[in-house]
C-alpha positions as CSV (number, residue, x, y, z in Angstrom):
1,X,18.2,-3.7,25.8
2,X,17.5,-6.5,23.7
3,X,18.6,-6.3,19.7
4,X,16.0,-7.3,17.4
5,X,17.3,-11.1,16.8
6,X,17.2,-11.7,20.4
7,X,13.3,-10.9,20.5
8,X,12.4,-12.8,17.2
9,X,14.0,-15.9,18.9
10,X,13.1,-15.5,22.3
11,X,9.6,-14.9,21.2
12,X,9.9,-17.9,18.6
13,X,11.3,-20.1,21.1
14,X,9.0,-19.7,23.9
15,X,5.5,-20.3,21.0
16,X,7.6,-23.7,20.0
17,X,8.3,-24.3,23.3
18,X,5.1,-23.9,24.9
19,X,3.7,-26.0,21.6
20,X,5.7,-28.8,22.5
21,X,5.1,-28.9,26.0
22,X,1.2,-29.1,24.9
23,X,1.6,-31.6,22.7
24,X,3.2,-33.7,25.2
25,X,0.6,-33.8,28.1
26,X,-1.9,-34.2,25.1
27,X,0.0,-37.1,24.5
28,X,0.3,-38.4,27.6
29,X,-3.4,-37.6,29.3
30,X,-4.1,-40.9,29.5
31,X,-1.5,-41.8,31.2
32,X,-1.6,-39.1,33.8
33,X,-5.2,-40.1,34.4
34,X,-4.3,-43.6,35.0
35,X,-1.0,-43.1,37.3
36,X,-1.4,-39.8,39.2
37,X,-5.2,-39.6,40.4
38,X,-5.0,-38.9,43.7
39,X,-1.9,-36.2,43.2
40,X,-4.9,-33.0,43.1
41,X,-5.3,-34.0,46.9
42,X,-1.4,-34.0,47.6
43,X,-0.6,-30.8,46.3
44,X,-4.4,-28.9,48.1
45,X,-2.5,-30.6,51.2
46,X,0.8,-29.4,50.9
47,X,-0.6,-25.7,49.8
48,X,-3.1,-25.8,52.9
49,X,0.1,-26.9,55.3
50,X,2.3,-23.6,53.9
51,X,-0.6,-21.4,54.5
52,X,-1.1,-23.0,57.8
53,X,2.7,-22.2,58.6
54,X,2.6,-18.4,56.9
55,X,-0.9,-17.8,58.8
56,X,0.6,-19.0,62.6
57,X,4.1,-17.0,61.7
58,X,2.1,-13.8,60.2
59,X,-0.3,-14.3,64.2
60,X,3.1,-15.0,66.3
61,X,4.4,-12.0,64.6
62,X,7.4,-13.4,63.7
């Protein structure tokens, strides 16, 4: 499906990629630390409010 150049760059690509995207929370803990600490309770929130919604629709039978 794929020739052999599109593998050996997709592959390549998505090792660099991932690398870089490493690097840059690495880079930039600190400041996650400092600016988005209470952003763990937002998203348990917001996944707890779509299950809430999929569990009444899955009991209404909807």
């Amino acid at each position: 499906m794929f020739s052999q150049g599109q593998l050996t760059f997709g592959i390549i690509f998505a090792i660099v990629f991932s690398g870089t995207i490493i690097y840059a929370y690495r880079k930039d803990f600190n400041l996650h630390q400092k600016y988005y600490k209470g952003s763990l309770w937002v998203l348990l929130v917001f996944i707890g409010f779509i299950t809430g919604i999929a569990a009444i629709k899955f009991l209404l039978g909807y």
